[in-house]
KOLVEX-852968 format. One record per residue (C-alpha): x, y, z; residue number from 1. Coordinates in nm, 2 decimals. Last residue first. Layout:
N
{X=X Y=Y Z=Z seq=NUM}
...
REM end
This chain:
239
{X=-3.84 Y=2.36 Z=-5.52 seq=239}
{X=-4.02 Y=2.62 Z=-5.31 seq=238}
{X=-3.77 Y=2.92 Z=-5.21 seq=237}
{X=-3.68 Y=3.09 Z=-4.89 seq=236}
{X=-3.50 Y=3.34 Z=-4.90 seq=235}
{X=-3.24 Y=3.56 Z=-4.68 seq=234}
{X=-3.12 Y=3.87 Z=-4.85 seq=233}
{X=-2.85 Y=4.10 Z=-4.65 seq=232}
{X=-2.72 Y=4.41 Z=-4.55 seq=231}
{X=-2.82 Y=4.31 Z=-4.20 seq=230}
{X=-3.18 Y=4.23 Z=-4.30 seq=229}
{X=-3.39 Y=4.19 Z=-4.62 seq=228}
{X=-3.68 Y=3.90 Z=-4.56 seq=227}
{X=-3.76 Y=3.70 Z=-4.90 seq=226}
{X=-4.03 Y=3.42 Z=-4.83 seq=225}
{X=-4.18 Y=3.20 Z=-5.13 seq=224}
{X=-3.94 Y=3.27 Z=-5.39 seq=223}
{X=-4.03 Y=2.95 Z=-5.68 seq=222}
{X=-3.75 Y=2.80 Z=-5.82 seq=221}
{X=-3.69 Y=2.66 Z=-6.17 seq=220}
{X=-3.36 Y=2.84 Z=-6.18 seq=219}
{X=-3.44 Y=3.09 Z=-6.36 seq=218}
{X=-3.71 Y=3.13 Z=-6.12 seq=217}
{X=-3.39 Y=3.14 Z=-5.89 seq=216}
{X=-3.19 Y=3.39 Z=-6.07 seq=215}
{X=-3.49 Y=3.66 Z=-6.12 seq=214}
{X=-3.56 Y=3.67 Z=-5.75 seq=213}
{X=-3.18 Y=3.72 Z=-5.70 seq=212}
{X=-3.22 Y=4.01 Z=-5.93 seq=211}
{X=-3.57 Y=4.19 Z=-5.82 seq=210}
{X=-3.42 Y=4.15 Z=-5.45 seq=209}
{X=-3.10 Y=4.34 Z=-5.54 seq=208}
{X=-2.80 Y=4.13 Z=-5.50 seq=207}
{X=-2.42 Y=4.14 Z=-5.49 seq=206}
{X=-2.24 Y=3.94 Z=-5.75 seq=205}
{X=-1.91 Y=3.77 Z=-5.87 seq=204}
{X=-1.81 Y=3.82 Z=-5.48 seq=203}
{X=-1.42 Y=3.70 Z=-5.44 seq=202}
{X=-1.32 Y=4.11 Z=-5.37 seq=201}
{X=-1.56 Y=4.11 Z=-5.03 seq=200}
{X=-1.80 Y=4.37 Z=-4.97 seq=199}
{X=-1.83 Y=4.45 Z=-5.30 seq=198}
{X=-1.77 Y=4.85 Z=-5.40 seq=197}
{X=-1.43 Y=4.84 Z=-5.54 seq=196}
{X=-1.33 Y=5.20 Z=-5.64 seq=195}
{X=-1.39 Y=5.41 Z=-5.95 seq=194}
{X=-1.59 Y=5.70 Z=-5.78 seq=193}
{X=-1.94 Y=5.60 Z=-5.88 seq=192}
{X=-1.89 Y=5.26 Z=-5.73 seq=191}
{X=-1.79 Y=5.38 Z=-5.42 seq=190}
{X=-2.09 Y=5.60 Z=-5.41 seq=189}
{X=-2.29 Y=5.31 Z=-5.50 seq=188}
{X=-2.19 Y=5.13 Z=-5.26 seq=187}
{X=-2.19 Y=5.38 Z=-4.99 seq=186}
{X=-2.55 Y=5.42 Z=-5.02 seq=185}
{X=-2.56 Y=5.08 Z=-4.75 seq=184}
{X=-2.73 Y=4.79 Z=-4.77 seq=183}
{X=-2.89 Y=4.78 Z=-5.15 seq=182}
{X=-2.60 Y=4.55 Z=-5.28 seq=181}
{X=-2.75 Y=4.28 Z=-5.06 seq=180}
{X=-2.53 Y=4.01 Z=-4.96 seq=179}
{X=-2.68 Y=3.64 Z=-4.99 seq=178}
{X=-2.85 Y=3.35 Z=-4.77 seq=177}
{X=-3.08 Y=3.09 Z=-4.92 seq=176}
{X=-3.29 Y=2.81 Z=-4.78 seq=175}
{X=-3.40 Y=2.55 Z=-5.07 seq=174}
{X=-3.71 Y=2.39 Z=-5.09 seq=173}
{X=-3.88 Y=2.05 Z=-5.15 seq=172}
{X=-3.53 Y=1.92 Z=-5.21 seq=171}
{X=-3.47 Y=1.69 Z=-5.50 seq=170}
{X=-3.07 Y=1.67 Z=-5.50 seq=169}
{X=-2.95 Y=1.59 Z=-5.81 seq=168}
{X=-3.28 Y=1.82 Z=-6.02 seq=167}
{X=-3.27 Y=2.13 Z=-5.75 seq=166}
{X=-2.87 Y=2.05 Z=-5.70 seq=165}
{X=-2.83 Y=2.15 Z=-6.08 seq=164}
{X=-3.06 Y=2.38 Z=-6.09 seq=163}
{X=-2.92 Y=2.60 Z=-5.84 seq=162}
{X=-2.56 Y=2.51 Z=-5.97 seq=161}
{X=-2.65 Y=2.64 Z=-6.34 seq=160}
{X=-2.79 Y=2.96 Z=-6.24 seq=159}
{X=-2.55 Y=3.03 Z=-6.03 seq=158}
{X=-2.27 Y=2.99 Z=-6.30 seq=157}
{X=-2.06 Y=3.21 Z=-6.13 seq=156}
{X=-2.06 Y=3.17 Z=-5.80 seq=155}
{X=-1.89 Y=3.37 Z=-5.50 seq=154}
{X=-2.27 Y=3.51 Z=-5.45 seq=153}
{X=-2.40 Y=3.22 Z=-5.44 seq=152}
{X=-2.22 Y=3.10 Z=-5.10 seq=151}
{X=-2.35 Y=3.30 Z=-4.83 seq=150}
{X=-2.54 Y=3.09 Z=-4.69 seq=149}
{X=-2.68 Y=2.82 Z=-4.94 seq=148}
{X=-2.89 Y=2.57 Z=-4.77 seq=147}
{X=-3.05 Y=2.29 Z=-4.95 seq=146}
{X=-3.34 Y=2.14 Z=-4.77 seq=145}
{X=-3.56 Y=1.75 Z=-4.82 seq=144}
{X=-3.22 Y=1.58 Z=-4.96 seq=143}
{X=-3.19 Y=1.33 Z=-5.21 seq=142}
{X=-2.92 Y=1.12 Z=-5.23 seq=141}
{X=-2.51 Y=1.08 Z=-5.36 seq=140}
{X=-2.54 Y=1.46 Z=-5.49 seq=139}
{X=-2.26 Y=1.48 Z=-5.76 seq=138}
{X=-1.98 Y=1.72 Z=-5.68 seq=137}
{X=-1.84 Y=1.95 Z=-5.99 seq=136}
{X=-1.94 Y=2.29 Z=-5.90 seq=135}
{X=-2.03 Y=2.17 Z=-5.56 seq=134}
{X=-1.65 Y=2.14 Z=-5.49 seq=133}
{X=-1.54 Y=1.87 Z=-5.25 seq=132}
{X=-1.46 Y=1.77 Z=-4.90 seq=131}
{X=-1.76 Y=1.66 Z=-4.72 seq=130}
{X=-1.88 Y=1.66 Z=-4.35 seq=129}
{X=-2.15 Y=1.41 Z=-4.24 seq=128}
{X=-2.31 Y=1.67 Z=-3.90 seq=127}
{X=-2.36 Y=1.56 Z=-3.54 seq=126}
{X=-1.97 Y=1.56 Z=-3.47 seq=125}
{X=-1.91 Y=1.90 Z=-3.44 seq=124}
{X=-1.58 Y=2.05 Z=-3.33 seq=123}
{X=-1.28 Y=1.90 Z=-3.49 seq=122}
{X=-1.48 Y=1.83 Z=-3.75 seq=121}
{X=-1.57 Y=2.16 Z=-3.85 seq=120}
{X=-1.22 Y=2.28 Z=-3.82 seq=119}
{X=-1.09 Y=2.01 Z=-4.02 seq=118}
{X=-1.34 Y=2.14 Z=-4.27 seq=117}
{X=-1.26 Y=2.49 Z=-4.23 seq=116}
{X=-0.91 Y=2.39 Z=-4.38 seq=115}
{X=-0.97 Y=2.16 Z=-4.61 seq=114}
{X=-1.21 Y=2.43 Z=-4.83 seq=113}
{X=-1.38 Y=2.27 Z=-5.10 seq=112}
{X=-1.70 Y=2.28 Z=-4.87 seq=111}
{X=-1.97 Y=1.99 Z=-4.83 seq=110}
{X=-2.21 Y=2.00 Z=-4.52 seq=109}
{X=-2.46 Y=1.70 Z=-4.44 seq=108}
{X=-2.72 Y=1.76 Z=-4.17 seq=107}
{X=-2.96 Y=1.52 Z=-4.05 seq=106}
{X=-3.25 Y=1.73 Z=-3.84 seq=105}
{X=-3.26 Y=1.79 Z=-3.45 seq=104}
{X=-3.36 Y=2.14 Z=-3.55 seq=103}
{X=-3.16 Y=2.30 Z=-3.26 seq=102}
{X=-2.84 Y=2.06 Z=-3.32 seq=101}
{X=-2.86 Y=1.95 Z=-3.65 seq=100}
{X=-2.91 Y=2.31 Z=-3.75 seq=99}
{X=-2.71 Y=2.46 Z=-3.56 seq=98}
{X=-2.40 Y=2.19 Z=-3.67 seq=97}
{X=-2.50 Y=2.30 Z=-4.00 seq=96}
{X=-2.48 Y=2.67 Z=-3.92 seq=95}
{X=-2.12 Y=2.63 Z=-3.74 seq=94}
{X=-1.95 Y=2.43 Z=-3.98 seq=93}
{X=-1.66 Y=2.58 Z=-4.06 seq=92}
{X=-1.72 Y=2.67 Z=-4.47 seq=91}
{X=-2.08 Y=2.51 Z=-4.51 seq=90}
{X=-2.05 Y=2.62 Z=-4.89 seq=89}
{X=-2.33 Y=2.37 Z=-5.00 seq=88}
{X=-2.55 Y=2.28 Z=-4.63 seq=87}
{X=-2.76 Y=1.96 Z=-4.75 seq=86}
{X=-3.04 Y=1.87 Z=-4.50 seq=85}
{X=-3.22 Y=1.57 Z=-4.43 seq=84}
{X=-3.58 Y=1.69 Z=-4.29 seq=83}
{X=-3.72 Y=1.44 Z=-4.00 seq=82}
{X=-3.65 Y=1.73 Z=-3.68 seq=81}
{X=-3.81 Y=2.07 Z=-3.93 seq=80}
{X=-3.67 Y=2.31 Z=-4.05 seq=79}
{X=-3.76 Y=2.65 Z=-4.08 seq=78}
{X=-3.70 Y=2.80 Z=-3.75 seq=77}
{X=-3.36 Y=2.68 Z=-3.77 seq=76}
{X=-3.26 Y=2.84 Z=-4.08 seq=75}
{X=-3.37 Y=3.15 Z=-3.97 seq=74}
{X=-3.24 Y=3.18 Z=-3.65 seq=73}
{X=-2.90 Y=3.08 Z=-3.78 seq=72}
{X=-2.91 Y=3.45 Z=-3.90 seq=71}
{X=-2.85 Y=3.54 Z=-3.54 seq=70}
{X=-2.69 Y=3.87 Z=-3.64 seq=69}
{X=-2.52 Y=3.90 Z=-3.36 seq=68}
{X=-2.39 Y=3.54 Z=-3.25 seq=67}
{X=-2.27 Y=3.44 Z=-3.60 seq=66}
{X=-2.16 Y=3.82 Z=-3.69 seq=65}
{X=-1.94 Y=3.70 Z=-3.43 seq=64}
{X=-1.71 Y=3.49 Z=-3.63 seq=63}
{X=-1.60 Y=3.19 Z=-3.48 seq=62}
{X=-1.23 Y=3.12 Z=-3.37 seq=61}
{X=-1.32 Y=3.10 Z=-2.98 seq=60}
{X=-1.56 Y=3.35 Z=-3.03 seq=59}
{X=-1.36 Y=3.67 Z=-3.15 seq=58}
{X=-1.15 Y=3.50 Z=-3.39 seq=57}
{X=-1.36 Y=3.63 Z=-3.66 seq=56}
{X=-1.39 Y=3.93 Z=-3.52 seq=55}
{X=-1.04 Y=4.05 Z=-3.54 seq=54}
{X=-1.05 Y=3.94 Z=-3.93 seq=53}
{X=-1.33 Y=4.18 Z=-3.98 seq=52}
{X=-1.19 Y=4.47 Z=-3.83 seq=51}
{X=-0.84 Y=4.39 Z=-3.99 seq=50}
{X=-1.10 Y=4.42 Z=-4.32 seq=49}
{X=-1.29 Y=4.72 Z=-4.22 seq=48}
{X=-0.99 Y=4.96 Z=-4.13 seq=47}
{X=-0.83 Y=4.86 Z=-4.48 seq=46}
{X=-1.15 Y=4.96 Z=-4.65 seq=45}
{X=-1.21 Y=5.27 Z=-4.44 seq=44}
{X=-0.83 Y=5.38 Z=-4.58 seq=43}
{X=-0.98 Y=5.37 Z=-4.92 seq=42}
{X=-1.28 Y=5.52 Z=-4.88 seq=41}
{X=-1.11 Y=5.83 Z=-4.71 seq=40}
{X=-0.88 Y=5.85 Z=-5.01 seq=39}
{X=-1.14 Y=5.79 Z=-5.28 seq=38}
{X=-1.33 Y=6.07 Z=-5.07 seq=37}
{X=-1.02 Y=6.30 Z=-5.09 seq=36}
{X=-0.98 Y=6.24 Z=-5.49 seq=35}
{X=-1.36 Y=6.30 Z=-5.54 seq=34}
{X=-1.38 Y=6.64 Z=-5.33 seq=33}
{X=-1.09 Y=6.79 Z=-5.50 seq=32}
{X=-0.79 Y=6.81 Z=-5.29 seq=31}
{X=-0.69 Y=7.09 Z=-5.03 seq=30}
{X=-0.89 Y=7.10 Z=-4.76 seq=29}
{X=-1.07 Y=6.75 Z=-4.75 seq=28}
{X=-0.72 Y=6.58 Z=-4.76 seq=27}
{X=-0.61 Y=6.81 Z=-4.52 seq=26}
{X=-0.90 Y=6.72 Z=-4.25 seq=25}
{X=-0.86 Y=6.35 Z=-4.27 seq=24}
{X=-0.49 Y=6.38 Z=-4.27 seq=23}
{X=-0.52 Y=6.54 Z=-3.96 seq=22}
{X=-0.79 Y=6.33 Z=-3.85 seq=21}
{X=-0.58 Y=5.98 Z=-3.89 seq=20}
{X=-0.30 Y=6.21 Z=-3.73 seq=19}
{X=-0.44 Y=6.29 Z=-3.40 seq=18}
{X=-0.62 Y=5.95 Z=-3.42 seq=17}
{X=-0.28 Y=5.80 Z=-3.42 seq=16}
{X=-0.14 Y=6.02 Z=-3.19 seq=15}
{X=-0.47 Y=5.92 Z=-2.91 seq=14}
{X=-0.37 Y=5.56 Z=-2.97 seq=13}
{X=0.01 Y=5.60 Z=-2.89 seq=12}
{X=-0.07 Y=5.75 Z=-2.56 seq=11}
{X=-0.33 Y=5.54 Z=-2.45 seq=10}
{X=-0.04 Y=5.29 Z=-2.47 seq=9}
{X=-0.12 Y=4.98 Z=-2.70 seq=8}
{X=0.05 Y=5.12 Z=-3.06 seq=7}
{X=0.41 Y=5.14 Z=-2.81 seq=6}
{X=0.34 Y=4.77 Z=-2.69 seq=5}
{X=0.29 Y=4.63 Z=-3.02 seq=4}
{X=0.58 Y=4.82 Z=-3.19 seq=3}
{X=0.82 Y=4.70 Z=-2.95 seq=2}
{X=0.71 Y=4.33 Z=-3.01 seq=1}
REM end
C-alpha cells in the first residue's frame, strides 16, 4: 500500500523516468550495441505486457483493442441475419455476442477456457456457449460461418483443425483473424538478436500473407478477401 501511493506521486514518476533513461543512456554508452538493445528490448517486453493486462480491464473487464480496432466490424459486415455461426476460440464472448447482436444471426461460441466462459454467460445471453476443446470437439450441426479470431495461431495442427471443421461443420466460408509477423521491423530485429519475437509466448506461429494463404488451400479453402491491418490478417475464405 506504501509502495502504491509513493510510485503515484508526480514525484516518484518523474525518478523513475530519471533512472529508466539513465540506464537507457549507460547501457548504450558502454556495452556493445547488441547487448544494450537485448536490454532495452527486454525491459519494452515487461512494459508491454502490464500494458496489456491494464487494458484488458479497461472496459468493464474487456479489452480495448475491442473498441479500437473495431475488428468486430469485419465480422459483422459479413454476415448475414439467417447465417448460423460457429465462433472456435470465442474466449469471453464479446465478438459472438456482436455478432448475434448487430448481424441478428445464431451464434454458437465453444472455448476450453471455464473461466471466460462464465464470463460470457454472465453477460450475453443471445449466443449457445460451449465448454470444450476444438481439437477434439465434434460439430453437433452444420454451420453457414466459422470464425476463428485469433485462435490459429495458438494451433498446431492448423491444418488439420481447418479441415476438420470445413468437412464437420459445412460452412460456405470461414472468417479468420490472425497476428501478422510483418507488423512491425522489430520482430525481426528481436529475432536477429536471440530474443522472443511473438507477440504472445503461447503463439506456434505468426503469419505472412503468402503462409496463411498456403495453410488454408491446404486446407481445402479458397482466400477470397485478405485485408492486413493493426498488425494483423483478417480473411475471408470460400469453403
Amino acid at each position: 500500500m506504501l509502495l502504491d501511493r509513493l510510485l503515484a506521486t508526480a514525484p516518484a514518476e518523474r525518478l523513475v523516468s530519471g533512472l529508466v533513461r539513465a540506464w537507457s543512456s549507460a547501457s548504450a554508452r558502454r556495452l556493445d550495441r547488441r547487448v544494450a538493445l537485448r536490454r532495452l528490448l527486454s525491459l519494452d517486453e515487461l512494459l508491454q505486457e502490464r500494458v496489456d493486462a491494464l487494458a484488458a480491464g479497461l472496459d468493464d473487464g474487456v479489452h480495448a483493442k475491442h473498441r479500437l480496432m473495431r475488428y468486430h466490424d469485419f465480422f459483422v459486415d459479413r454476415i448475414e441475419s439467417h447465417e448460423s455461426v460457429l465462433d472456435v476460440g470465442c474466449g469471453k464472448g464479446e465478438l459472438a455476442h456482436d455478432i448475434a447482436e448487430r448481424a441478428h444471426a445464431t451464434v454458437t461460441g465453444i472455448d476450453w477456457n471455464a473461466g471466460s466462459l462464465a464470463f460470457a454467460r454472465s453477460r450475453f445471453d443471445d449466443v449457445e456457449f460451449v465448454e470444450a476443446d476444438v481439437l477434439a470437439w465434434e460439430p453437433p450441426k452444420h454451420y453457414d460461418v466459422v470464425v476463428l479470431s485469433n485462435v490459429l495461431e495458438h494451433i498446431a495442427p492448423r491444418v488439420e483443425l481447418l479441415s476438420r471443421l470445413r468437412e464437420a461443420a459445412k460452412p460456405s466460408r470461414m472468417m479468420i483473424r490472425v497476428p501478422s509477423r510483418e507488423r512491425d521491423w522489430l520482430v525481426p530485429l528481436r529475432a536477429e538478436l536471440g530474443l522472443p519475437h511473438l507477440s504472445d509466448p503461447t503463439h506456434e506461429i505468426e503469419y505472412t500473407r503468402e503462409e496463411l494463404e498456403q495453410e488454408l488451400r491446404a486446407s481445402g479453402l479458397t482466400p477470397v478477401e485478405v485485408q492486413q491491418r493493426w498488425g494483423e490478417l483478417w480473411v475471408v475464405a470460400d469453403a
